[in-house]
Each structure stands twice: as C-alpha cells, then as structure tokens.
N, C-alpha and C positions, 0 to 999 in steps of 0.2 A: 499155679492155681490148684494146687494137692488138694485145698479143703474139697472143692468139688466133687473128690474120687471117692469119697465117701456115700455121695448120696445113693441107694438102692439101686441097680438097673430097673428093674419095673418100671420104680415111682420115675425116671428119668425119661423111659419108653413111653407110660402112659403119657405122662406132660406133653410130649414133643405129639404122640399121635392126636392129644386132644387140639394143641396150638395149629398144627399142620389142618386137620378138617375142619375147624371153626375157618380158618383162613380160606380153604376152599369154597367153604360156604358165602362169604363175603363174597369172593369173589365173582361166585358161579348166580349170585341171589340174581334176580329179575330187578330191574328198573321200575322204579314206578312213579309218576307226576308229581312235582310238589304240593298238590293241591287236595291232598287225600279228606281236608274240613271242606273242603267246597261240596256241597251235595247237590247244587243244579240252578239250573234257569230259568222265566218265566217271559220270553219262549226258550223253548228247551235249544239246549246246542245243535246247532245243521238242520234248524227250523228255515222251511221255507215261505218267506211273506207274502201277504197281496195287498197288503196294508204298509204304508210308513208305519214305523216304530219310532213312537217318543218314549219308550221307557222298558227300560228290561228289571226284573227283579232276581236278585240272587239270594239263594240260600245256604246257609253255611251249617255245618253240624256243632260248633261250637259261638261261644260269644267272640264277636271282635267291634274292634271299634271304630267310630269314624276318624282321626285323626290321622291326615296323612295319607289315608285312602286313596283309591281312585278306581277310574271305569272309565276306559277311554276305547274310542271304535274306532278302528283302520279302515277308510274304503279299498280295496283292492285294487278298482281300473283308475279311480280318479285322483287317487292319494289324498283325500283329505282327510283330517283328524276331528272327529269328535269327541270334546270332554264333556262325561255325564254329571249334570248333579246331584249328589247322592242326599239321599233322603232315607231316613229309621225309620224300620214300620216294625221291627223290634231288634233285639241281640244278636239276631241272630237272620235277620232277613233283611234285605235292605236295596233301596230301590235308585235306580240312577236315571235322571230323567235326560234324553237326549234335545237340544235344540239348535238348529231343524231338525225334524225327525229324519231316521236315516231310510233312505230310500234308493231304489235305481242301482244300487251294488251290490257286492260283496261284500261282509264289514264281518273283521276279526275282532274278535272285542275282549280285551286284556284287561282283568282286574287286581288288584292289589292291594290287601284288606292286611291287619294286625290283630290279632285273636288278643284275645286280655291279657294270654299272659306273655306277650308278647311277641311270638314266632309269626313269620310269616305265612299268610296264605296268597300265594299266587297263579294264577295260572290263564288261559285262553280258550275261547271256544268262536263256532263257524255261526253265522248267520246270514241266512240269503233275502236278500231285501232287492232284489234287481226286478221281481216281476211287482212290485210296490206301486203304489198308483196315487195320486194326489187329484181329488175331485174339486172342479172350479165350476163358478157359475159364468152363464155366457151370455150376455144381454142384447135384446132383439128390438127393435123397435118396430110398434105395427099403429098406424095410421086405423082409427074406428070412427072417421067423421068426427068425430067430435076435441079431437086431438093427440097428440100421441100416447102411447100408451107401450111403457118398458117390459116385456114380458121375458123372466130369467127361466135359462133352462139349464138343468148340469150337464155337465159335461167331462167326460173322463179322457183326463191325459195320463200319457203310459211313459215310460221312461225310451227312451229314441235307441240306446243298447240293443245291436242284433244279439238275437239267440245262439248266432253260428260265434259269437266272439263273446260268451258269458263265462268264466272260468267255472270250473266245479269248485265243489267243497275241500275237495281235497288238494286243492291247487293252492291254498291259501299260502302266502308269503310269511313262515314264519321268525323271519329274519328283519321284520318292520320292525324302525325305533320302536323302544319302549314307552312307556307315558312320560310327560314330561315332570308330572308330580307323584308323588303317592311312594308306598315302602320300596317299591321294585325298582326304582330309578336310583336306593341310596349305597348299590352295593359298597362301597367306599368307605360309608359311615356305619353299613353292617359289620363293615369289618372291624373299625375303630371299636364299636361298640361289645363284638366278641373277643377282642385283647382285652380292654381293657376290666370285661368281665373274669374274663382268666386269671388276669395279676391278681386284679382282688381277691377270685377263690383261692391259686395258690401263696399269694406272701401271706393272704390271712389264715388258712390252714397249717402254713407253716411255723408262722411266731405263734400260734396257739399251743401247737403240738409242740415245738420247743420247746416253750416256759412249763407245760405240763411236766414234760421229759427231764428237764432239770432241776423241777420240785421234786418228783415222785421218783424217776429212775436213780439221777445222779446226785439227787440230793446234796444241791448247793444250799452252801447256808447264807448264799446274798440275797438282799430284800426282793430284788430282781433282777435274774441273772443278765448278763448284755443288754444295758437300759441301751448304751449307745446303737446297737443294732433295733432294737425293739423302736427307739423312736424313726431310725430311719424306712424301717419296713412299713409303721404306722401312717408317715409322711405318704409312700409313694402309693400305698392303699387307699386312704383318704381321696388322693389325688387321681388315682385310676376308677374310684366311685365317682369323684366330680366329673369326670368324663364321660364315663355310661351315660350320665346324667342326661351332660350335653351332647348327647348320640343323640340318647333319645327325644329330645326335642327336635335336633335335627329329621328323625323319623319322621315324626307326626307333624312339622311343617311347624311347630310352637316355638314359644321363646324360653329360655332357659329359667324364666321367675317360673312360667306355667309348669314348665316341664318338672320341677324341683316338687310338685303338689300333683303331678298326674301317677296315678297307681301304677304305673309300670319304672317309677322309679323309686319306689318303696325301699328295693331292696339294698341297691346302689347308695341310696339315702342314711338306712340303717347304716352300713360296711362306713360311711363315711365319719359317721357320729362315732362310732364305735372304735373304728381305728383314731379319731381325734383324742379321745376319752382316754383310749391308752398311749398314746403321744404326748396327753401331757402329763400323767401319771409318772412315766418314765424319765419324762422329765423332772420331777419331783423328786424321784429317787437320785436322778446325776446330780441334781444342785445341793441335795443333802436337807430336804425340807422331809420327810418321811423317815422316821426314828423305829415306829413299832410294824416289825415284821409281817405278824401274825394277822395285824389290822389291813395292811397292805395288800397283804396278798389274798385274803377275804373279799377286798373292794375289788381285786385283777379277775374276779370272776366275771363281773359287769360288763366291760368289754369285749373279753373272751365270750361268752354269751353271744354277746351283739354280732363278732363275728360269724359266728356260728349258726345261730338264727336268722340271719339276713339271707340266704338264699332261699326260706321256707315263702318268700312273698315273691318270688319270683318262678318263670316258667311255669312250666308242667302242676308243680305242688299247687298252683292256685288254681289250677281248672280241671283237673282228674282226678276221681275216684273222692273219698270220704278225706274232708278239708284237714280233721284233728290228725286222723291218722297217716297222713301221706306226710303231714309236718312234724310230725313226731318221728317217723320212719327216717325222713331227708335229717332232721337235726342227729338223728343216731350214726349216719352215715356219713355226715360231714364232720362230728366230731370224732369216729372212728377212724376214721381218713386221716383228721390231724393227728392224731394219735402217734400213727402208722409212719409217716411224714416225718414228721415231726421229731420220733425217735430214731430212724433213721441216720436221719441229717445229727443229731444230738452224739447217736454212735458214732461217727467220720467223727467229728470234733472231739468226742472223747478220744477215739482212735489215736489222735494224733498231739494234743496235749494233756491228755492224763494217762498215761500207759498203764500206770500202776492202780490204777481202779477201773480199768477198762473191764477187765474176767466179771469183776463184781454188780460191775454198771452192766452189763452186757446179759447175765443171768436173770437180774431183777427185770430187765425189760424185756428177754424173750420171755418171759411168764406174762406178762402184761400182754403182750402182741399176740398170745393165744386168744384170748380173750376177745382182742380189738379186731384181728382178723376175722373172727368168728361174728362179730357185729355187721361189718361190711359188709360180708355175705348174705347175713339175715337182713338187713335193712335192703341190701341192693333189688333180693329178690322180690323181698313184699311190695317195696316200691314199682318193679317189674310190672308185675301183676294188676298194682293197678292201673298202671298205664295203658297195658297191652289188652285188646280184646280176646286174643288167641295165639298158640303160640308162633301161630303161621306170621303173624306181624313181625317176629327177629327177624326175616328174610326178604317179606315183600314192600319193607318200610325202611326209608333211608334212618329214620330212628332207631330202628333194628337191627339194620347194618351197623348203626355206628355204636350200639349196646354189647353187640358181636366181638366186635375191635378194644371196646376197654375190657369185657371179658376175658381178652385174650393177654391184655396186656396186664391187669388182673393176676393171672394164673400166672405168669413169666415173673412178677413179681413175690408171689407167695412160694413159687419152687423156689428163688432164690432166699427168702424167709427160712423156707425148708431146710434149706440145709446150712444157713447158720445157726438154726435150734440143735437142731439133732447133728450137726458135725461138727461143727466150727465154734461155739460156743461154749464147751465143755474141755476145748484145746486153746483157750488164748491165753493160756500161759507161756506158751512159746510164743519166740517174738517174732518167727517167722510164719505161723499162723495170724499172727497180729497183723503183717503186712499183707498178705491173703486176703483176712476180714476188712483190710481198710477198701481195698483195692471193689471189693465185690460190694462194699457196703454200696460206694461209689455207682455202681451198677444199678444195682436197685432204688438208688434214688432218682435216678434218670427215666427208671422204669415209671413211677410213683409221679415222676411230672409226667408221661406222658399218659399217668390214667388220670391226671387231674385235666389236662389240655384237653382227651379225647370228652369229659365228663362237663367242663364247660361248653362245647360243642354241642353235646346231648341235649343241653336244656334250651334251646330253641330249635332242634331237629323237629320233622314233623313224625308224630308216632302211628 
C-alpha cells in the first residue's frame, strides 16, 4: 500500500482526529423517544380521571395518515385491550374513540401513526382512569294511593379496586404486547421494506453512475456499454420497487391494487417504470434493433432521470422545508452520488481490463470527481439544514445520529478520493501502482455502499 504514504501527515491527522470525535459524539449523544412528531394528548399523559374516557385526541407536529394506524389501551391490573377507532379531525390531529370507555384502571395507551412521507411515529403514554366512575339510575317504587309510581334516583358506582393495591404511574408495564394492528406491529415488513428501498437506491445509482462514467470518462464507443448487466440490474430494481410497493400495503393494512395508487408509493412506482424503460432499451440494444447511437443515448437520459428523481417523492423531501428546493437539492445529491459510485466501480473495471487506458481513464475522472464531490457536499448540507431545526438536533435525534455516521463514512471515503487524486493518479503508469489503485479503489467502493445503506436508513429516521 506505498500509494498511501504519500498522503500529507496533517491531512491524515486531521481525517483520523475529525472520524475519532464525530464517533465519540455518536456514541456519547443522549437517547431520545421515537416519537419526537408526537406533540401531545387530550388528556394530557399521567392525566388523572374521575370520569370514564371514550375518547383521547392526539396531536402530531406533522401530517400523517390513517392507514394502518392504531391506538390501542392496556389496562394494567385487568389485562384487557382496548382498540380505539380512530377518527380525522384533521392532518394532523386525530381522535380515537374508545368502547367501553376505559375506566376503573391503569391504561397504557400505545399509538402508531405513518407521517406522509412515510416514517414512523410511535410511542406510549400513562393514563389513570382507576378513580373513573360510571353513574346509573336506580329505581324506587312508592306506593301514592293511587297506584305505584317509579321514582329514579342516581346513583354513583365507583370502581371496587383498593387504593392500598392501585399501581402508580410509573409502575406501568412497558413490556405489554404491542397492538395487534397498525405500523408498530410490522417490524418484519419495515424491514423488507428498508432492503428493498436500498437495492433500489443503490443498483439504480449505480447503473446510472456507470453508463455516465463509460460515456464521459472512458469513452466507449458502444451504443450501451454492458446492456447484459444494465438489463439485469434494471430487472432486480424494478423488482425491489414492486416490493416496497407491497411493504407498503402491507403497512397501512391495503391491498397491493390500492397500495400501487397511495402516495407513499410514488417513488418505488417511479424506480419501477423507470428501471423497466431501461430494461427494455437494453434490450434493444442486445437484440440489435437500435442502429443510431447518438439517438440512443439522448432517449438513456429518460430513465436515468426517472432513476434519479424517484427519491424526491419520498421521505423527508415531501414534508420539510421549501417542496422545489429540497427536490432540486435531493436530485443534485443523488445524482452526484451516482457519479461518485458509479466511477468508482467503472475505475476497478477499467483497473483490470483496460490497463492501457487506465492513467487516461483515471485523470479524466479525478477532474470530474472534484466537481462531483464538491456537489454532495453542497447538496448534503443545504438538505441538512432544512431538515434540522438547530444544530443541537445532530445529537439529540436518532436522525442525527445516523447523518453523524454517513458524515463520517463520507469523509473515510473522500480521504481515500484524496489520495488517489494527488498521489496515485499522476503514478499509474507503473504497474505496481496499478495494483495499489485497484486494490484501494476496492476500498472506497465498499465505503460508498456503506454511505448509500447508512442514507437509505436516513430517510425514514425520525429528524
């Protein structure tokens, strides 16, 4: 690994001392609830009743929606479950009606909402309902000479629960099943759902940032370079958008026709057309139905687009900060990203079957990657910003934390960029530098997945 010994002591000191306290920082941050869009109750949490409760109201700081919802109450001493039905009183506030009303207990009450752009909001709160009372009428009969005559009197019954055996608030069990429906019961399918959002971000940043790299960098003169790969990455794209798909149906409790038309699968939708569109393109090209180059590769912007713009209708970009510029910022950052990727993975390949245009290939694209890095940064930040209230949110937001962690992975990546510009790049004429650059290119693309995988993650983290 010589090329390495080139890089600066500083620039290598600084790296390591920035990667070492960002990491401290993760690790040292505060905890904090996943329910940071929850803003409250109506009665407030650790409210003490003298009334049955048919109905609690919650309010959220952002829009979410009903599908798939839920609002379910725990009694504490008697173990029964109540499901609330929920009812819109708008976007953002929203009412669950309990029946029976809950009374005579303890009741932990676990809700589980989907914000629009689709992240979960979950969490729990205490309600004491044990001093609750249910007023009944109690009839009398009285004899007036003339015949009888019913006279109702109320009557107040109290719940039969001693005081000396009432748990407090803080005793609440919070190791009770979950609901039996709603987003918080589908960890399973959250999961499915964040794979199979990942393949899609990275095969489709990846074949975009390829075919770019092998137009612009390595300038092939095939109408499309590795249609054979291009249609199979477009295949399992497609296919890992039909599956979000059907995640997200399974989320909101729909069925896969609704789910293919509900806005939270816009994006998955897009990726899916989009990688189809170049699946059969590519196809076109294998079977030798496509003759003019120049036409070809004009129309290969269409889907490259489609890839690229499909994440601007999902997460975060649809509900924070200014609509145009948050999806102009995300398309500059997703396709800077491909870029990044994309040439990478293109350098290893040349690496290893073009030796002899590798020096050539390898200068054209660290000029290009100045450029491109330089985007990711500006797009990342402005994106940042509008997501975040303050900077205190990088630490006390599992969002934060996990913006901290592709930051870091980020910069491990770009030192390694570093020093294939300014060392390794201007020496690949030897051929034992050659094997160096393959060896490290290798490195940095492993890096480059794992700020794709930590960036998938990000966009349904709570911010």
């Amino acid at each position: 690994m010589r090329a390495f010994i080139r890089l600066p002591p500083a620039l290598s000191l600084f790296g390591a001392m920035i990667a070492v306290s960002i990491m401290v920082v993760v690790a040292l941050a505060p905890v904090v609830s996943a329910h940071s869009d929850f803003e409250g109750s109506e009665p407030a949490a650790d409210a003490v009743l003298i009334e049955p409760l048919d109905s609690i109201t919650l309010r959220f700081a952002t829009p979410v929606i009903g599908e798939g919802s839920s609002v379910v109450a725990f009694a504490q001493t008697s173990g029964v479950t109540t499901q609330g039905e929920l009812a819109a009183e708008s976007d953002t506030k929203w009412l669950a009606v309990f029946t029976p009303p809950l009374q005579g207990d303890l009741f932990r009450i676990v809700y589980a909402f989907r914000a629009e752009d689709g992240h979960l909001i979950e969490g729990e709160f205490a309600l004491n309902a044990v001093a609750a009372s249910t007023t009944t009428v109690a009839t009398t009969a009285v004899d007036d000479g003339e015949g009888t005559l019913a006279v109702s009197e109320p009557v107040e019954t109290t719940s039969t629960t001693e005081a000396s055996t009432v748990p407090q608030l803080g005793d609440v069990d919070t190791g009770a099943p979950p609901p039996t429906s709603g987003p918080s019961s589908s960890s399973g399918i959250d999961t499915a759902n964040h794979i199979s959002r990942l393949a899609q971000n990275l095969l489709g940043m990846t074949v975009v940032g390829y075919l770019v790299f092998a137009i612009a960098c390595w300038r092939r003169e095939d109408i499309l370079p590795a249609p054979r790969v291009s249609i199979a990455l477009a295949v399992v794209i497609a296919l890992a958008g039909l599956l979000e798909i059907a995640t997200i149906g399974r989320q909101l409790d729909i069925t896969f026709g609704d789910a293919l038309s509900h806005q939270l699968s816009r994006s998955p939708l897009i990726t899916t057309c989009a990688a189809a569109v170049l699946a059969i393109a590519a196809l076109s090209v294998l079977t030798g139905q496509v003759t003019s180059r120049s036409s070809f590769r004009a129309l290969l912007v269409i889907p490259c687009l489609g890839l690229l713009v499909a994440p601007t209708f999902d997460g975060h970009t649809v509900s924070m900060g200014p609509r145009l510029l948050h999806a102009l910022s995300d398309v500059v950052h997703m396709g800077s990203t491909s870029m990044w990727i994309g040439s990478v993975i293109g350098l290893a390949v040349v690496a290893r079957t073009d030796r002899q245009q590798l020096s050539a290939v390898a200068q054209r694209t660290a000029k290009a990657l100045m450029g491109t890095v330089a985007a990711v940064v500006l797009s990342g930040v402005v994106m940042t910003f509008i997501i975040i209230d303050d900077l205190s949110s990088l630490t006390d937001s599992t969002w934060g934390r996990i913006l901290i962690v592709k930051v870091v992975t980020v910069l491990i990546a770009g030192l390694i960029g570093a020093v294939h510009h300014w060392s390794v790049v201007p020496r690949l004429a030897s051929r034992d530098v050659q094997t160096t650059f393959q060896r490290s290119v290798t490195i940095e693309l492993g890096v480059l997945i794992a700020v794709i995988a930590v960036s998938s993650w990000l966009v349904v983290a709570m911010p």
